[in-house]
N, C-alpha and C positions, 0 to 999 in steps of 0.2 A: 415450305411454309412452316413456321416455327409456330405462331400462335394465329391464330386465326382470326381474332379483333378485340384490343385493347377496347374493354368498354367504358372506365372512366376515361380515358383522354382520347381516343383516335376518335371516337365522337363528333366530341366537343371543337378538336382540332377541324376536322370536316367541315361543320358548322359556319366556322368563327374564318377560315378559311375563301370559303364561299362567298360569304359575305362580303367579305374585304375584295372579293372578286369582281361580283357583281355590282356592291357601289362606286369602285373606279370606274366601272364600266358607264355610270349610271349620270357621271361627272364628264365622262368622255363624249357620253352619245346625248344629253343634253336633257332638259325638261318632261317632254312630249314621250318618255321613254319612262316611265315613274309606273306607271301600270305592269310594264312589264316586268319591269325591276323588282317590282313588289311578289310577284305572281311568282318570277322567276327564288327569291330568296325564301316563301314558301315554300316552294317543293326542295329546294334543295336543304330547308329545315326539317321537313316530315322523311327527304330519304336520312337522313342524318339519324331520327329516330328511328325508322324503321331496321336501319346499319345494328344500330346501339341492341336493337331488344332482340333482333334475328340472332345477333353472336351471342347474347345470354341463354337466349335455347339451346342453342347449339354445344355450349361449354353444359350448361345443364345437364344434358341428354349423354352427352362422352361420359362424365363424372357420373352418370349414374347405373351406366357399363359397364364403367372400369371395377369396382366391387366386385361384383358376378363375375369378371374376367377372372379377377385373381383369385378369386377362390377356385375356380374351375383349374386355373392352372395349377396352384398349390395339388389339387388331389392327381391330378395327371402326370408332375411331377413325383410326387410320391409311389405311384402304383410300381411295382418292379419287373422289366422287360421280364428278365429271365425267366419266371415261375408261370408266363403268361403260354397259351397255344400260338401257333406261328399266323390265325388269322388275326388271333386278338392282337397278339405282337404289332406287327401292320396296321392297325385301325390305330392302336396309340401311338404309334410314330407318328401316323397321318394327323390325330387329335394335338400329337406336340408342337407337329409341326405350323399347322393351322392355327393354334394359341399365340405361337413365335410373332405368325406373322399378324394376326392382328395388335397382339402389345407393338408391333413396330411400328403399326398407323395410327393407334393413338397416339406414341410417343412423339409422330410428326406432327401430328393435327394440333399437340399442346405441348 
C-alpha cells in the first residue's frame, strides 16, 4: 500500500461514483424506490466523508512521528559501536535495528 488515501480526489471520486451508481439503479428499479435511493446516497455521502477526514488523521499522526523518528535515529547513528561495552553494543544494534524497521513502515504506509 503506497499511500493510504488520497484526500482531495479519492473522496470525491467515492462520492461522485456512488452516485452515479445508485441513480442508474434508481432509473432501473423505478419510482417506488426514491426513499431508498435517497437514504442509500446519504450514507454513502457521510462514508465518503468519514473516508476523507479518517486518512487526514492518520497522514497527520505519521508526519508527526516521523520528526522524533529522525532525530532519534540521527543520534543512534552517530553513537560509535566501538568505544561502547559489549551490553551497550547490543542494545544499540537492537535500537538501529528497530529504528530501520520502523523508517520501513512509514515509508510503506506514505
Amino acid at each position: 500500500m503506497k499511500k493510504i488515501f488520497s484526500i482531495k480526489i479519492s473522496g470525491y471520486v467515492i462520492s461522485i461514483l456512488s452516485i452515479i451508481a445508485i441513480g442508474s439503479s434508481y432509473f432501473l428499479m423505478g419510482d417506488r424506490s426514491f426513499y431508498m435511493v435517497r437514504g442509500s446516497i446519504i450514507a454513502f455521502l457521510v462514508a465518503a466523508v468519514i473516508l476523507e477526514y479518517m486518512s487526514y488523521r492518520i497522514r497527520n499522526i505519521i508526519d508527526y512521528f516521523r520528526n522524533p523518528l529522525t532525530i532519534v535515529m540521527g543520534v543512534a547513528d552517530s553513537l560509535k559501536i566501538d568505544d561502547l561495552p559489549t551490553g551497550q553494543r547490543e542494545q544499540l544494534l537492537f535500537l538501529r535495528k528497530t529504528l530501520d524497521n520502523m523508517e520501513k513502515m512509514y515509508n510503506e504506509l506514505t
